[in-house]
N, C-alpha and C positions, 0 to 999 in steps of 0.2 A: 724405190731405188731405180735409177736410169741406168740402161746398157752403157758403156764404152769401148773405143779401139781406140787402143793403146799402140803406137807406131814406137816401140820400143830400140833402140840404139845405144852403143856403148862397148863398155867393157864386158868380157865372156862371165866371169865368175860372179858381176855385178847382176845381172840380168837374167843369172839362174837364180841366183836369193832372189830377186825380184818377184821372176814368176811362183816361187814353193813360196816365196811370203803368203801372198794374195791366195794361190790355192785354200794356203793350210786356215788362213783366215774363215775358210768357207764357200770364198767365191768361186762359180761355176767358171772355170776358164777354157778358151780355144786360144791355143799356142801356136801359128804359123810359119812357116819361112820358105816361100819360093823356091830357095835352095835345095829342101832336101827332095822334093818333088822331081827337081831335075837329077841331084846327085842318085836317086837310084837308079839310072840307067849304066853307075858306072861298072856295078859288078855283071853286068853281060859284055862290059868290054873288056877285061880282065886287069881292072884294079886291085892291087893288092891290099886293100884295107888301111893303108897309113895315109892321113890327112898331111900331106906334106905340100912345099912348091909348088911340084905339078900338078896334082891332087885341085890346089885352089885354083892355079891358072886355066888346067880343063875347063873347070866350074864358070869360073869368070867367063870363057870362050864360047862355050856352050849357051851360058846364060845370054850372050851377046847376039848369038846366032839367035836361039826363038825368039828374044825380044823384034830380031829385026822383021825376021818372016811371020808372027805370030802375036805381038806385043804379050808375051806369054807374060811375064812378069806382073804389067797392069792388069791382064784381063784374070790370072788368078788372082792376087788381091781383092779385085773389086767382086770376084765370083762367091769369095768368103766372105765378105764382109755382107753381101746380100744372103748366105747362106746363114751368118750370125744372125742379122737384122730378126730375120724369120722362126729363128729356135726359142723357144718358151722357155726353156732351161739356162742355156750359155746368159750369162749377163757382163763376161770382160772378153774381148777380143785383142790376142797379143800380137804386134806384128813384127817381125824378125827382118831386118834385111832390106828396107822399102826405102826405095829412091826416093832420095828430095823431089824430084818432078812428079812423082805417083802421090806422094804427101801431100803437095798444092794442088794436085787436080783432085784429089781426095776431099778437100777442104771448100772446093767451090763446088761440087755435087752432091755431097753428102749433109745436107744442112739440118738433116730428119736425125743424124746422130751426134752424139758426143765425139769427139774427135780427138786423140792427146798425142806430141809428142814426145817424147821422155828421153834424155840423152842420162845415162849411169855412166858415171866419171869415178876413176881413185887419184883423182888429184884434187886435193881442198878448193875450194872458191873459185871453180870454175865456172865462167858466168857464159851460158851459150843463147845466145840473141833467140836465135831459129827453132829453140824449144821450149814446149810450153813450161817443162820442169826438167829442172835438172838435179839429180842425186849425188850426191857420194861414196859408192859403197867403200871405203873405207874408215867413215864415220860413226862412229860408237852406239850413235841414235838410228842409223840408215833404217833397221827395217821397220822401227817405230816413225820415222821420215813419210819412207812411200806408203803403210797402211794409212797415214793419215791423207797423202795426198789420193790414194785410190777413195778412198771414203768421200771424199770434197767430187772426184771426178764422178763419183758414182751419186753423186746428189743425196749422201746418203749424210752430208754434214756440207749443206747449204753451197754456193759457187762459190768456186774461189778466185 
């Protein structure tokens, strides 16, 4: 079986069954998102806990600042995913949140990994050019869907 990173996108409630699928399966997983890394700075500023408007705009704002001064964004992606590459255990790498721009430069430096992007859609026959697979979690079959495509991505049932 081959490692993978899974550049994960879409709908919220799609993409939690995603990751507890794949867990519950057995697979060793790392779940990441840039985001919460930065969002714990916000209870030293005195947020009051509801993810609201401001709550995301902050986030976005912030996240906007250390990409500029820091490329924070790229440089922790790519800090995990060499911290993945390296772990004997982890074998799927989930990533939460990652720029189209960080996904292509992902794809031309990383050629030593498996590389997936995955958009999880609740709208039937959604056809999305720009990813490798696309789901439906509102389809009857979804979570028998994505173990078969983790299985294929993981070489663990031939390339697909």
């Amino acid at each position: 079986m081959e490692k993978c990173v899974i550049i994960l996108d879409g709908v919220s409630e799609g993409k939690t069954a995603f990751t507890e699928a794949v867990k519950k399966k057995g697979y060793w997983v790392w779940s990441i998102n840039h985001n919460n890394v930065l969002s714990m700075t916000t209870h030293y500023l005195g947020w009051g806990g509801e993810k609201d408007k401001n709550y995301y705009a902050w986030l976005k704002d912030f996240e906007d600042l250390a990409d500029k001064y820091w490329n924070f964004s790229e440089t922790y992606v790519t800090g995990m995913i060499d911290k993945f590459s390296k772990s004997r255990k982890c074998q799927i790498l989930i990533v939460h949140n990652c720029d189209p721009e960080i996904y292509k430069k992902l794809q031309e430096e990383n050629d030593d990994i498996y590389l997936y992007n995955v958009l999880i859609t609740d709208q039937p026959d959604t056809k999305a050019e720009d990813y490798t697979v696309t789901l439906d979690c509102k389809d009857e079959n979804y979570i028998n869907n994505l173990l078969e495509k983790i299985e294929i991505m993981t070489n663990k049932k031939g390339k697909g």
